[in-house]
MARLUMRO-936780 format. One record per atom (N, C-alpha, C): residue number from 1; atom name; x, y, z. Coordinates in Angstrom, 2 decimals, always signed. Example, Ala and Ser with C-alpha at 12.3 -4.5 7.8 and 13.67 -1.06 7.14 Angstrom:
 kollo lumkol    east   north      up
     1      N  +13.19   -5.69   +7.80
     1     CA  +12.30   -4.50   +7.80
     1      C  +13.20   -3.30   +7.80
     2      N  +12.85   -2.25   +7.08
     2     CA  +13.67   -1.06   +7.14
     2      C  +12.90   +0.03   +7.87
***
This chain:
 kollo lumkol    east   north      up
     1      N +110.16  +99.96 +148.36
     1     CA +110.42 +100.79 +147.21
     1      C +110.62 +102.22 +147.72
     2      N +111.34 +103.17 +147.33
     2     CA +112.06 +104.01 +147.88
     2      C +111.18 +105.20 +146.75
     3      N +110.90 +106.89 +147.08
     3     CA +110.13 +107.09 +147.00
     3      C +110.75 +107.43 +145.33
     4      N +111.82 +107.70 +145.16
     4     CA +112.41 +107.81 +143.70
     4      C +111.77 +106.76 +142.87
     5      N +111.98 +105.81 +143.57
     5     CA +111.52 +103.86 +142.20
     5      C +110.20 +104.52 +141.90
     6      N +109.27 +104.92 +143.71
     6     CA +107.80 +105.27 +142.97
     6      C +107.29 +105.79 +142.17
     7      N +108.18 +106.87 +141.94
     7     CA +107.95 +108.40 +141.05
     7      C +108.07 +107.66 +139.58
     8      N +108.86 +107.18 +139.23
     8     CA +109.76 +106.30 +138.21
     8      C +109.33 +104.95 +137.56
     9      N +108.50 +104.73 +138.74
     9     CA +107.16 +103.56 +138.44
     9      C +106.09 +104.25 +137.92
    10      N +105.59 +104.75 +138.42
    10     CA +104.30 +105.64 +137.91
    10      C +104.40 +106.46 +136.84
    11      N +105.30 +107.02 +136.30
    11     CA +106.43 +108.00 +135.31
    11      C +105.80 +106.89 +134.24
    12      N +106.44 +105.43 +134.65
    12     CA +106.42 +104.31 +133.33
    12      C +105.19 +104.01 +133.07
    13      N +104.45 +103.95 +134.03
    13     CA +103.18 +103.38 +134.19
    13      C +102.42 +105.08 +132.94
    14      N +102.33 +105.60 +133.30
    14     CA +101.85 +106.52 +132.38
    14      C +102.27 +106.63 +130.99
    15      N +103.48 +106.67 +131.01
    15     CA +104.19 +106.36 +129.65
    15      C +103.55 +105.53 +129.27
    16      N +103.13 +104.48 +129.19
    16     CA +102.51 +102.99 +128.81
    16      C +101.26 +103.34 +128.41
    17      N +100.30 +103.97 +129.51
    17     CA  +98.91 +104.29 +128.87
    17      C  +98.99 +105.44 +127.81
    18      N  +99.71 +105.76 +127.95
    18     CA  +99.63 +107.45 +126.82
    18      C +100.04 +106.82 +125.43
    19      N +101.00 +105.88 +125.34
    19     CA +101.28 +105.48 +124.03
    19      C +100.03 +104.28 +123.79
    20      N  +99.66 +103.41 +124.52
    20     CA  +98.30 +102.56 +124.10
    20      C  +97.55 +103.00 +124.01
    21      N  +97.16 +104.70 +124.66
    21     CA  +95.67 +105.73 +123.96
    21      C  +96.42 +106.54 +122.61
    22      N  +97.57 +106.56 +122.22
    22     CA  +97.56 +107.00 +121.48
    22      C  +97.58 +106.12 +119.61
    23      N  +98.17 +104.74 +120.37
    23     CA  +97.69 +103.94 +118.92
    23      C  +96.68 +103.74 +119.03
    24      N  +95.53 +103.68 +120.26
    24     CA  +94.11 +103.34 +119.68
    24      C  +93.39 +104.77 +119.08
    25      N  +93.86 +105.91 +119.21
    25     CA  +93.09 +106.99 +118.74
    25      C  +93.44 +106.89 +117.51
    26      N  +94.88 +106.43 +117.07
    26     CA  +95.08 +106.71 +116.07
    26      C  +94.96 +105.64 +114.80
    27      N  +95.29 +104.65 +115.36
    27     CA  +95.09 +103.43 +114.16
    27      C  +94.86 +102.52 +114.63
    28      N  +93.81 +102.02 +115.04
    28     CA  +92.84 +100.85 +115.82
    28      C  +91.57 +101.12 +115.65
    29      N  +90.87 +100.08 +115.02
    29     CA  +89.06  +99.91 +115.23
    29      C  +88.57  +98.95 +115.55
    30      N  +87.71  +98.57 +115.78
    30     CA  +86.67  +97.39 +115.86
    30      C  +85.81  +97.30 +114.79
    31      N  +85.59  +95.90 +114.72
    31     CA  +84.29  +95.75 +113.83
    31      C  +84.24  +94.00 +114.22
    32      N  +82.71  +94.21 +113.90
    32     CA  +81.97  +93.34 +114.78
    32      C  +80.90  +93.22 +113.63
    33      N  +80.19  +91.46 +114.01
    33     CA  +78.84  +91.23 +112.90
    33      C  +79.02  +89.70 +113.11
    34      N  +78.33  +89.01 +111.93
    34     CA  +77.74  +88.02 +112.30
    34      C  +77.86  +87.07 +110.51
    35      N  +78.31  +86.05 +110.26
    35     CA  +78.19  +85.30 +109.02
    35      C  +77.38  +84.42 +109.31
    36      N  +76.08  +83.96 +107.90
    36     CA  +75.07  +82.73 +107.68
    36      C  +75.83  +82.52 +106.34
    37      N  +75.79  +81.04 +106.57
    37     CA  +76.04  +80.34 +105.34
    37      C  +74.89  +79.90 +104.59
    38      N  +74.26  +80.43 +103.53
    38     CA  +73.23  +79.37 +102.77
    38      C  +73.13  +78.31 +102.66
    39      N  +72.37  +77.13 +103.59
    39     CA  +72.87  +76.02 +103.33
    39      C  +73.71  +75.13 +103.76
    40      N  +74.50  +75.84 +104.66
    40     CA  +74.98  +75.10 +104.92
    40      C  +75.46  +75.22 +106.82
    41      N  +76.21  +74.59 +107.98
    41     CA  +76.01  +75.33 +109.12
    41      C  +77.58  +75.87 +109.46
    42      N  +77.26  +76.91 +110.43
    42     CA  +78.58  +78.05 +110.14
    42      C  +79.61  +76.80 +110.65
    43      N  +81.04  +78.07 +110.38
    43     CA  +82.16  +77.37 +110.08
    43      C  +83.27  +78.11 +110.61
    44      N  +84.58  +77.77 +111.00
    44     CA  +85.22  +78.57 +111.72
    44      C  +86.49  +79.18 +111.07
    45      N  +86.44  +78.65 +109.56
    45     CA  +87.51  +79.19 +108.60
    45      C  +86.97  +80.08 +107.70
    46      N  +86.11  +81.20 +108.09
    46     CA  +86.29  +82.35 +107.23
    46      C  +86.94  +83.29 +107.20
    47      N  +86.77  +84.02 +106.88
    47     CA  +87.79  +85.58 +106.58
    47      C  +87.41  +86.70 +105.60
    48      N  +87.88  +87.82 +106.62
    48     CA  +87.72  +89.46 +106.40
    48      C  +89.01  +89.54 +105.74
    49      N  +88.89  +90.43 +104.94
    49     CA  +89.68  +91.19 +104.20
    49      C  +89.62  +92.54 +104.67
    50      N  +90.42  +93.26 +105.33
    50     CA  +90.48  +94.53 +105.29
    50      C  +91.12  +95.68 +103.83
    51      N  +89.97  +96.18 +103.16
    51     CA  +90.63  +97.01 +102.03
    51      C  +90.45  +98.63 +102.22
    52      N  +91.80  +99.22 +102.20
    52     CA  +91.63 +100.87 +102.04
    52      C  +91.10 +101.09 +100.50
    53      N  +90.48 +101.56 +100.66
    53     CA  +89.29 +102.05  +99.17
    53      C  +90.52 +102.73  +98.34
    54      N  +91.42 +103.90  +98.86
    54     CA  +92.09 +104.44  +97.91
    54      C  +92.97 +104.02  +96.90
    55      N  +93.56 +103.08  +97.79
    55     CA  +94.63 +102.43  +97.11
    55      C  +94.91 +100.84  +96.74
    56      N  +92.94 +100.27  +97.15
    56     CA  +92.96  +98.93  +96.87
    56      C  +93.77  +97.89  +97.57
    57      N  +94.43  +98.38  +98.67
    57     CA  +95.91  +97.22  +99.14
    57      C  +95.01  +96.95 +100.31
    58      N  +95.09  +95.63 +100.75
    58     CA  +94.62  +94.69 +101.80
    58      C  +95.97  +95.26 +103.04
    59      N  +94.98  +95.89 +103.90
    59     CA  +95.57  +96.13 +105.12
    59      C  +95.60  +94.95 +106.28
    60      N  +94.77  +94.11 +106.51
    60     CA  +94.42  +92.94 +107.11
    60      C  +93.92  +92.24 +106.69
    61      N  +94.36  +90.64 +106.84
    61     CA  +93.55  +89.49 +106.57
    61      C  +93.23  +89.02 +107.82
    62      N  +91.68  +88.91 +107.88
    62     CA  +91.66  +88.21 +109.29
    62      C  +90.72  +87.02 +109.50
    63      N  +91.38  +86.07 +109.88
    63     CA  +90.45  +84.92 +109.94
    63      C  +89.19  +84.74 +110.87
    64      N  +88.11  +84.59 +110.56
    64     CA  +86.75  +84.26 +111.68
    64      C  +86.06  +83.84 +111.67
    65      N  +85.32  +83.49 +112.84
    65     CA  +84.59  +82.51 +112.83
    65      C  +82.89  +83.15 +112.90
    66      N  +81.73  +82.28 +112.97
    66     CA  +80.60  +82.69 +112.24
    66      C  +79.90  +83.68 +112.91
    67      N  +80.34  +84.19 +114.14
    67     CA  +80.40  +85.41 +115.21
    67      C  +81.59  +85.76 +115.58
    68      N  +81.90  +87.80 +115.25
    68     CA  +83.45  +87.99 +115.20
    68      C  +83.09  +89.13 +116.23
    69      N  +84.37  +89.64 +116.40
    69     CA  +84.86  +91.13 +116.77
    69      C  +86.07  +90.94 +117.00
    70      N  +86.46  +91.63 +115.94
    70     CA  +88.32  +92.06 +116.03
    70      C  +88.24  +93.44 +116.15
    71      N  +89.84  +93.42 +116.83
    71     CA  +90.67  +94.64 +116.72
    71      C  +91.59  +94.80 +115.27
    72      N  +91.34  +95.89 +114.58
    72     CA  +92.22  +95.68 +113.47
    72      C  +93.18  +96.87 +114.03
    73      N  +94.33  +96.99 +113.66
    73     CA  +95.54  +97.87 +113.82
    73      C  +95.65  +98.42 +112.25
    74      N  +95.44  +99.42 +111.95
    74     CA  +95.87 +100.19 +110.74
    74      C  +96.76 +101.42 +110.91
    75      N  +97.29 +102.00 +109.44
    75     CA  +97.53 +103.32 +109.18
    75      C  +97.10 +104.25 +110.21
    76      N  +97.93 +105.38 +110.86
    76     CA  +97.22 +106.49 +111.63
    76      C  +96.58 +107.38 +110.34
    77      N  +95.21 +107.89 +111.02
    77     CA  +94.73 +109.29 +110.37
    77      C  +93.37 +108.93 +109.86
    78      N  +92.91 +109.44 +109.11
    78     CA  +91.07 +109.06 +108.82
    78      C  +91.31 +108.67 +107.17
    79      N  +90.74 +107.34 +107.17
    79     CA  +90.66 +106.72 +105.90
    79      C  +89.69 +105.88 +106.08
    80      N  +89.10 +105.57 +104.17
    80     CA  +87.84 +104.70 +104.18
    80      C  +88.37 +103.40 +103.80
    81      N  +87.85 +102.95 +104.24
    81     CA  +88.14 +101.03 +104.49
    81      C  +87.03 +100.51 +103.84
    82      N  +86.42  +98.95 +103.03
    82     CA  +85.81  +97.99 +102.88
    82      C  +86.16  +96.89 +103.68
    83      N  +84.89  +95.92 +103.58
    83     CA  +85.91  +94.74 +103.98
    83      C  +84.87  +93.45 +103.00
    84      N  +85.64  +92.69 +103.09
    84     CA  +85.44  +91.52 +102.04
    84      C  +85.18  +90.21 +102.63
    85      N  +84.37  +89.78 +102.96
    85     CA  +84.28  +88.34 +103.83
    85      C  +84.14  +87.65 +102.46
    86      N  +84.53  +86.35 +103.19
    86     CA  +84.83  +85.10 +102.38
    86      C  +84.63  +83.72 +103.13
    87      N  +84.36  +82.62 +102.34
    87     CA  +84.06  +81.91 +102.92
    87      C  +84.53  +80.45 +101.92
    88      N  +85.10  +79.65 +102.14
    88     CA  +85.40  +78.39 +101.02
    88      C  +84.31  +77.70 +100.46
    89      N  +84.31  +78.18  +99.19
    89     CA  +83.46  +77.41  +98.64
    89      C  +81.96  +78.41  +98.51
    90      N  +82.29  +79.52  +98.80
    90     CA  +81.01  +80.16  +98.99
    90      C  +81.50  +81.74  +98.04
    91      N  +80.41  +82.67  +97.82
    91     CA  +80.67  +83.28  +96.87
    91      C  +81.14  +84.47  +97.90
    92      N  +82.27  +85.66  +97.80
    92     CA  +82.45  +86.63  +98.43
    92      C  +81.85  +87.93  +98.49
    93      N  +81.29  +88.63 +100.08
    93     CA  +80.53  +89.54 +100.11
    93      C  +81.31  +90.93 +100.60
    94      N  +81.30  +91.96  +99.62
    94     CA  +81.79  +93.39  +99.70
    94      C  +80.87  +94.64 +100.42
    95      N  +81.41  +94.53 +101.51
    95     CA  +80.79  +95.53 +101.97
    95      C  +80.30  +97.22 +101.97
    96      N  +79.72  +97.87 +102.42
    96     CA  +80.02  +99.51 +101.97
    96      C  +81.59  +99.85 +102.23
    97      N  +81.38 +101.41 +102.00
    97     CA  +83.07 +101.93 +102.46
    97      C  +82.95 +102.47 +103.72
    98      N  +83.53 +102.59 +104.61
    98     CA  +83.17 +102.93 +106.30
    98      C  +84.55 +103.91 +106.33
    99      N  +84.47 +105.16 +106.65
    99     CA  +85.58 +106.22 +107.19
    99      C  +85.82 +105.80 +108.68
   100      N  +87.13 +105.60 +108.87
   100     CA  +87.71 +105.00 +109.81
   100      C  +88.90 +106.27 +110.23
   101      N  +88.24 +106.49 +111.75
   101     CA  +88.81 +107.79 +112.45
   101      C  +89.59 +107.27 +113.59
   102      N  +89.73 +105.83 +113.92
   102     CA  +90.15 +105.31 +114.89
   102      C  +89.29 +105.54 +116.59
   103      N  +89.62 +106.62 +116.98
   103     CA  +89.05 +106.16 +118.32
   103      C  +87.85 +106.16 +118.39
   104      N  +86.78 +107.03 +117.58
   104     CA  +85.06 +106.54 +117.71
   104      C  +85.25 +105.85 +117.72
   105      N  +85.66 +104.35 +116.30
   105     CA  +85.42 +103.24 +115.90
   105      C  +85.76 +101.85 +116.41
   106      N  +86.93 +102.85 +117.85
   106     CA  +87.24 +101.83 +118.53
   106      C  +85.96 +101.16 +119.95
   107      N  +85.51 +102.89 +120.24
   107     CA  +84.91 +102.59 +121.31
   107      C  +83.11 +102.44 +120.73
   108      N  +82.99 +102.37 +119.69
   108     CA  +81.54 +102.09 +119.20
   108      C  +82.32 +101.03 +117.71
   109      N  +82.14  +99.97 +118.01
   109     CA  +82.78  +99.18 +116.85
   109      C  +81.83  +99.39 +115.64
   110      N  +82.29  +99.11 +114.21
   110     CA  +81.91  +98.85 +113.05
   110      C  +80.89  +98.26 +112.63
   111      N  +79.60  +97.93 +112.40
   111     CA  +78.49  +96.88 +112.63
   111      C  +78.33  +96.37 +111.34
   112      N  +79.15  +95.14 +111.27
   112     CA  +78.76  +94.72 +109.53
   112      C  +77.15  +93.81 +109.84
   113      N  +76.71  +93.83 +110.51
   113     CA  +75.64  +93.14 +110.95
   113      C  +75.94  +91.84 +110.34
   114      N  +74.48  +91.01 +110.33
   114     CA  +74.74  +89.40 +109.60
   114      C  +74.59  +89.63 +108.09
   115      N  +75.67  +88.57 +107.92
   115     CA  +75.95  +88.87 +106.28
   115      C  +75.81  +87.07 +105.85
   116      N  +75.20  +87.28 +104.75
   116     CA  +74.70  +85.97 +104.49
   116      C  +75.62  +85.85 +103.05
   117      N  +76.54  +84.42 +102.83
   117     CA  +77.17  +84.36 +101.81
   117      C  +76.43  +82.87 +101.22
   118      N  +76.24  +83.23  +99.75
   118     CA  +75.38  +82.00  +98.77
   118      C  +76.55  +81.20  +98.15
   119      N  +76.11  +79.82  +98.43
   119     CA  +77.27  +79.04  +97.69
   119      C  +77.74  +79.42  +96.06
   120      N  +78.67  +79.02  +96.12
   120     CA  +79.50  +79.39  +95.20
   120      C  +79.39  +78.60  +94.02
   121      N  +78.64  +79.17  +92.65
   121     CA  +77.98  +77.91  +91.64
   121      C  +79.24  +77.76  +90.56
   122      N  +78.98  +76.28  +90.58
   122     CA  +80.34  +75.30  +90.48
   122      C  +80.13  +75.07  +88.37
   123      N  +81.08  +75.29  +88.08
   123     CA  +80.96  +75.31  +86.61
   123      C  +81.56  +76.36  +85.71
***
């Protein structure tokens, strides 16, 4: 490699990290926790709802299982989020509202801790 390619390699190579630190500062978090089913033993078809509080619209649906941690990709800039776990057949649990700044939240994830969902009464 000739010392131009190197310069030109490394040029790209930076380019690359500067734009992947800059969507995680800007619209990327973590969140992390734990689902009990009442009753019944965990399961690998649940799901988060990601909701922006302001405007009510589901930014992510994400499917998980009864120990998670995702990366969610959102909107750039600081906004408050909920999230909504669900479970079939089981009743759905709403969480607080969490201000989401992106890069804290990337590098200290979200802690919905264990969230326990009660079956869902049939009638």
């Amino acid at each position: 490699m000739s010392k131009l390619e190197e310069i030109n390699f490394r040029i790209f190579v930076l380019t690359l990290c500067l734009v992947w630190c800059g969507c995680v500062t800007e619209g990327a978090f973590r969140v992390h926790g734990s689902i009990v089913l009442v009753g019944a033993t965990p399961r690998d078809h649940c799901r988060i709802k990601v909701v922006r509080a302001d405007t009510q619209e589901v930014a992510k649906d994400l499917a998980v299982g009864p120990v998670f941690q995702e990366t969610v990709i959102v909107a750039p800039g600081s906004h408050d989020y909920y999230f909504i776990v669900s479970c079939p057949e089981f009743e759905d649990f709403k969480t607080a509202t969490y201000k989401v700044t992106g890069a804290r939240q990337y590098v200290k994830p979200i802690d919905l801790g264990t969230i326990t969902l009660k079956p869902r009464l049939k009638g």
